[in-house]
N, C-alpha and C positions, 0 to 999 in steps of 0.2 A: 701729435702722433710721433712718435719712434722708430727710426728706422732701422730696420736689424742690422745686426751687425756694423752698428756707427759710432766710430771713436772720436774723439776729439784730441788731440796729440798738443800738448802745451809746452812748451821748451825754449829758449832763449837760443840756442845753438841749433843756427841754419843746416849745418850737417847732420845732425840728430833728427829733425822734424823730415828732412829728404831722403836719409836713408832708409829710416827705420821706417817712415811713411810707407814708402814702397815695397818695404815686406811685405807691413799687414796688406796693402793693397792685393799683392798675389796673393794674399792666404784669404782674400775673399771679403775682409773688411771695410765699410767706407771710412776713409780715414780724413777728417778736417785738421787743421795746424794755427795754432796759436802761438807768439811768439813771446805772450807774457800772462800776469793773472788779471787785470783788467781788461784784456782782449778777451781772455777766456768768459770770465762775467757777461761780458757784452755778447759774444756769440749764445752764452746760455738764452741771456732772455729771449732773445727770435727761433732760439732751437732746439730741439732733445739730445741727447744722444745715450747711446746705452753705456758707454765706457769711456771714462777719461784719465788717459795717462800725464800723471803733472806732477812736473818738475819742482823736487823743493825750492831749489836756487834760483831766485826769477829776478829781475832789477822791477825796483817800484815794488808794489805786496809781493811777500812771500808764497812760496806753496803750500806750506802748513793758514798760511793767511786766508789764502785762496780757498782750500778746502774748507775751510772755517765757512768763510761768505757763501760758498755754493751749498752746506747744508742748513745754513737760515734759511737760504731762496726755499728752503724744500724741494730742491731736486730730486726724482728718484732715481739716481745713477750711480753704476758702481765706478770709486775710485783708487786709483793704481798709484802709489807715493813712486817715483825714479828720484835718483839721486847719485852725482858719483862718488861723493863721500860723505857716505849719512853714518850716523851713530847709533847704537840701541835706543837711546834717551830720544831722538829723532823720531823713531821709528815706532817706539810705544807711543810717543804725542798723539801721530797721525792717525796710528790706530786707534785712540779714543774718540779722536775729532772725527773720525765714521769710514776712514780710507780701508778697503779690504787685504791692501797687501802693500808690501814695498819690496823694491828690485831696483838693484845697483848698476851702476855702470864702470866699466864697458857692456854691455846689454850682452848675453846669452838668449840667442834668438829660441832657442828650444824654450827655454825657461819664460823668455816673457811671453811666447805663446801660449802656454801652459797656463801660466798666469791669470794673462786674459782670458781663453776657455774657461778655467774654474772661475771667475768672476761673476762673467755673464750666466753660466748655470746657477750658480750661486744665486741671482738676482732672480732669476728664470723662478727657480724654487720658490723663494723669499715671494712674487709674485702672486705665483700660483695658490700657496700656503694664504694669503690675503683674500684671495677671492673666494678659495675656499670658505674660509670662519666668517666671510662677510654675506655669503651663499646661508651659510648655517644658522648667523645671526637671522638672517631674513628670513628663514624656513621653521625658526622657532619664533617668532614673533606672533604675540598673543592679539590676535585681530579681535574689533569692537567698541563698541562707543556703550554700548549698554551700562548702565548704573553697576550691574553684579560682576562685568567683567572690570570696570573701572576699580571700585574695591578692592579684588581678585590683585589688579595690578599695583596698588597702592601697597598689600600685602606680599606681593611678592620685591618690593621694593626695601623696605624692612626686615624680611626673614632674610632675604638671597646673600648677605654681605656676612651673617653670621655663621658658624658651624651648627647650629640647633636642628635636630630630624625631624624631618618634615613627613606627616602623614595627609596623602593626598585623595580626599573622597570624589567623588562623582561615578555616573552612570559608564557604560561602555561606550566609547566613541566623542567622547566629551572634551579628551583634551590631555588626561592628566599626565601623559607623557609628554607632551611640551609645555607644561607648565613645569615639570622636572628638569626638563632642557633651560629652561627660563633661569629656574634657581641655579643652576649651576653656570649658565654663562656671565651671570650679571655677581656671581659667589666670586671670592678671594684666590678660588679653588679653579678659575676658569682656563688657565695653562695646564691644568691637569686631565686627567681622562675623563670619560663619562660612559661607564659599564652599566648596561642594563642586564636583568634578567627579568624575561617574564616566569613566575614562577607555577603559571598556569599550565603553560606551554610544554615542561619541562617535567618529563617522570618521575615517580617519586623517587624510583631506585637509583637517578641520576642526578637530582639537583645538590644533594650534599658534594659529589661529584664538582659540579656543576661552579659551586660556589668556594667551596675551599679545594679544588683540585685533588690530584691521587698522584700517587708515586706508581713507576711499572709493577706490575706482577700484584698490585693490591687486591683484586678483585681478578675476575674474570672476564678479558676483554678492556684489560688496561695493558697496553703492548709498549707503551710509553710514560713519561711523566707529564703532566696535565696542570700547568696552572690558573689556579682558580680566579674564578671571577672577582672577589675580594681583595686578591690580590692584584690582579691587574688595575684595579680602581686604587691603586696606593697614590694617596698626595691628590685624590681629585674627588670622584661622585659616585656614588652604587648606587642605581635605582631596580627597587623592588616591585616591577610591576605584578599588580593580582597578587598581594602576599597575604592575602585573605584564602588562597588556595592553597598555602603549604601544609603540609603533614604535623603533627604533634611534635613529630621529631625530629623533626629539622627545625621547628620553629625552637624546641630548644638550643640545640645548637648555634642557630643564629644569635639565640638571647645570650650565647657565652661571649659569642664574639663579639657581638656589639658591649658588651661591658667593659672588656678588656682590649679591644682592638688585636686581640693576638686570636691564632688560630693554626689547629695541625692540620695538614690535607689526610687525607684518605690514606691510611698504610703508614704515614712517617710518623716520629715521635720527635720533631724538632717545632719547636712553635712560632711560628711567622707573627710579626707587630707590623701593621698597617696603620697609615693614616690616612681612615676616610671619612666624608660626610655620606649618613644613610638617608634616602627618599623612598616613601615607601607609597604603594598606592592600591588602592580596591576600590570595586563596585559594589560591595557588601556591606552588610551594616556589622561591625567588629564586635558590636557591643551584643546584639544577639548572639552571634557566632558565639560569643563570650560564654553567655547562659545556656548554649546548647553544650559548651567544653569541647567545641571546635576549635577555640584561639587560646590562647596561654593570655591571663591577664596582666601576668609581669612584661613579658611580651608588647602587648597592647600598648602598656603606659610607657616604654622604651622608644618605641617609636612617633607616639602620638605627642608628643613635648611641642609643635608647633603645628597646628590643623589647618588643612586647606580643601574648600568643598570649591569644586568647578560645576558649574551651573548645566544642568541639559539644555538645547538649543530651543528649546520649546520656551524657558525661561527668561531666555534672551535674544524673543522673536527679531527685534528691531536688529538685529547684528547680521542678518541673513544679507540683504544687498552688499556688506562688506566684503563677506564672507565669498562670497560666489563670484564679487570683482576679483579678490586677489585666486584665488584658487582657477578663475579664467583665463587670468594673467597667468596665471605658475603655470598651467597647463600648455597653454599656447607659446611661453619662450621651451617649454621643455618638448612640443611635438614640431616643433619650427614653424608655428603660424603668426598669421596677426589677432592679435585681441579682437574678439567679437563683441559688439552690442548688443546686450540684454535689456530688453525690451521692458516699460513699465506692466505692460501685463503679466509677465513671466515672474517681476517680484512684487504683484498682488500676489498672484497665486503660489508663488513659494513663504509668502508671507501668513497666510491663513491655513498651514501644513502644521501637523506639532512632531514631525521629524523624532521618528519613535528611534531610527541609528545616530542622531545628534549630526554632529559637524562628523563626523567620516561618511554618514549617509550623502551629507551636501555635498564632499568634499568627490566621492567617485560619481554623484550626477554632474560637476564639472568637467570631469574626464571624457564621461559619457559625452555632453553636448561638445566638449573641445571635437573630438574623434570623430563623432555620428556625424555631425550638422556642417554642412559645406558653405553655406550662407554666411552671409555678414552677422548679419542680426539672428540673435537666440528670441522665438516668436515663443508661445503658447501650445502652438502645434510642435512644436518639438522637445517638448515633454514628456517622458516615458507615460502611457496610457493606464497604467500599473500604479504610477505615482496618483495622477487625477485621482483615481477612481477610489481612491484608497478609501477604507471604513477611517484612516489616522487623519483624515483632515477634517480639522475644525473653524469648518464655513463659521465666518459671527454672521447671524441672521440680524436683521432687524427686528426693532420693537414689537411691527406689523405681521412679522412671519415668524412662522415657527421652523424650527434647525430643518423638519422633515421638506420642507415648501424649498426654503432655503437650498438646500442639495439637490430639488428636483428643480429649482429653477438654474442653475448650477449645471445639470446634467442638459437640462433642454437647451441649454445655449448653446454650449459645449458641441452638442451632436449638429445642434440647426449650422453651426459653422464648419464642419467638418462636412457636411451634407454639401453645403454652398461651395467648401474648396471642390469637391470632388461632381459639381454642375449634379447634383442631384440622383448618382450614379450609388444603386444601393449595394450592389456587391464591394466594388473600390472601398464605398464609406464604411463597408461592414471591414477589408481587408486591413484599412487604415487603423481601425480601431482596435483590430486583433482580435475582432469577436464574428461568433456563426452568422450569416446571413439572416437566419429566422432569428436567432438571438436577438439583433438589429431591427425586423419587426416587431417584435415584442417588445422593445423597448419605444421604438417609434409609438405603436398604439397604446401603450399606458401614461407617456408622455403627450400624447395627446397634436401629435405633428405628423401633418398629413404631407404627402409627396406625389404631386402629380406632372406627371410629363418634364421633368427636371427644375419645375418650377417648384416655390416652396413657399410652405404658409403656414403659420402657429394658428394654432385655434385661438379661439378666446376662451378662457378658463375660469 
């Protein structure tokens, strides 16, 4: 652990380490004192610190020496070169060897606080910036053990390193936006931006807008100049979600741009050259769209140079228990709880669902149970009643039963347990389920389960 605002002060000269010590002390720093660069070393391995001001001129290793050895260790600390008569040629060394700044002596107490302050923000950022992309890495990561998600990954292992466009099929809620995030994190192109547009989302009188920007006074209700999306994606990633929704004529547009990488905004007459990589994606089949003279086929072929179909979750039933840990997990560090246990019955029955919203359907019932359910354990009974009951779940029956037996044995349990939570109490049972009282007779008497005096009993069938 690190302790804020904890320096290590390295110096050879006993007046240097006591004075200047007792600055930073009043400015609020912890300040430790080393009196060479193997003392300094040594105090590393038992300790952190955020900041270490070190002395070039040390007897025994040097401070350029020193810096050297503390960024093998992997330290993550920022370092301060002093010196009272350093050279340029000195002072670019240290700055290669990883030091963030150098300051002379006789010490300017303004300056090397200043110094200090910009350092530690400096690292502060530097920090922050790491947890972020490492945050980002973990929120695009393609969860799954499934054979088609395995592929899926081998494929995006291959395409992601190239500049080749990438045309992303699948259903709605499937994925294809982080499978975009994917190609571009693990692409060449991953220092650079990552601009999406949904192009569904987006009017038609505004997405030319939208994408090559406008100059003031182009249009009506352009009060300013607007730059476009293409352009902001320069040197990184343009993703074209839903581009199976665009107009004829933006799609031509688009096809000029993507030929040439250049493009005018809205009103100017000056042509902009970009370097991006295009990802484009839909739920639509292209190639009908094609035959209706919905899609442009030059179009089509411009984008489609490297195909990527993301499977519905129905398809890659076996990925659900994954799916529902990490999204449990995502939920509960993001609502400040502890992770709950999901019970083996809850991934039976999410297992025999064919999840008509894919992985965004699964992904806000994890919200849902994070939020709703105060309990440790995620049971059966806490299952939206909506979900159970759905006509989309595909009970496998057995050999011996047929689907229709199947669902009703399904439904009769289902109730006789909710019956049995609620000691036999038919308004409660009916309140729990979210259905009319008589509703709940009716279904009781075609199910063929009688209820007497809170006691309960299935017939023989």
């Amino acid at each position: 652990m690190v302790t804020r605002n904890s320096i290590l002060l390295v110096d050879d000269e006993p007046s240097i380490r006591k004075s200047l010590g007792a600055v930073l002390a009043e400015d609020g720093f912890k300040v430790t004192t080393a009196q060479s660069g193997e003392e300094c070393l040594q105090i590393l391995l038992k300790r952190s610190f955020e900041l270490i001001l070190l002395d070039i001129w040390l007897p025994g290793i040097s401070g350029l020496e020193t810096l050297e050895a503390i960024k093998k260790m992997g330290v993550d600390v920022v370092v301060v070169m002093i010196s009272g008569h350093g050279t340029i040629e000195t002072a670019v060394k240290a700055t290669r060897l990883g030091a963030f700044d150098f300051i002379e002596k006789p010490f300017s107490i303004e300056k090397t606080l200043l110094v200090i302050k910009n350092g530690l923000e400096n690292q502060r950022l530097q920090r922050e910036n790491r947890n972020l992309k490492s945050k980002l890495t973990t929120n695009y990561t393609i969860i799954g053990r499934s054979v088609p998600i395995k592929a899926l990954r081998q494929q995006l292992a291959i395409a992601a390193p190239t500049d080749g466009r990438v045309l992303v099929y699948g259903e709605s809620g499937t994925g294809k936006e982080l499978v975009a995030h994917a190609l571009h994190n693990q692409s060449r192109r991953n220092e650079g931006p990552f601009v999406a547009v949904n192009c569904a989302a987006i009017p038609e009188e505004l997405i030319e807008s939208e994408l090559f920007g406008h100059l003031k006074g182009s249009f009506t209700g352009a009060t300013s100049n607007k730059m476009g999306k293409l352009e902001k994606a320069n040197g990184g990633t343009l993703f074209l979600d839903e581009v199976g929704d665009m107009s004829l004529k933006t799609q031509s547009k688009v096809l000029r741009a993507l030929e040439g990488q250049r493009f005018e905004p809205i009103g100017g007459d000056s042509t902009i050259s970009v370097d991006v990589r295009i990802i484009a994606a839909t739920n639509k089949d292209l190639e009908q769209e094609m035959e209706k003279g919905n899609f442009r086929e030059d179009l089509f072929y411009r984008l489609n140079v490297i195909p990527f179909y993301v499977p519905p979750l129905r398809e890659r039933i076996e990925d659900v228990p994954e799916l529902l840990e990490f999204f449990i997990g995502d939920f509960s560090q993001l609502y400040g709880q502890s992770p709950k246990e999901i019970t083996s019955e809850v991934i039976e029955r999410l297992t025999t669902y064919s999840w008509p919203g894919n992985v965004r359907e699964l992904k806000n019932l994890a919200e849902r149970l994070v939020i709703m359910v105060s309990e440790k354990k995620i049971e059966p009974r806490h299952l939206p009643f909506s979900l159970l009951q759905s006509n989309e779940f595909s009970i496998r029956p057995t050999e011996s039963k047929s689907l229709s037996q199947a669902r009703m044995d399904f439904d009769r349990d289902f109730i006789l347990k909710k019956l049995e939570e609620n000691q036999g109490n038919i308004s409660r049972t009916a309140g729990v389920l979210g259905i009319e009282r008589s509703h709940l007779h009716r279904k009781l008497k075609s199910l063929k389960i009688h209820v007497k005096k809170r006691s309960l009993k299935k017939s023989d069938t």
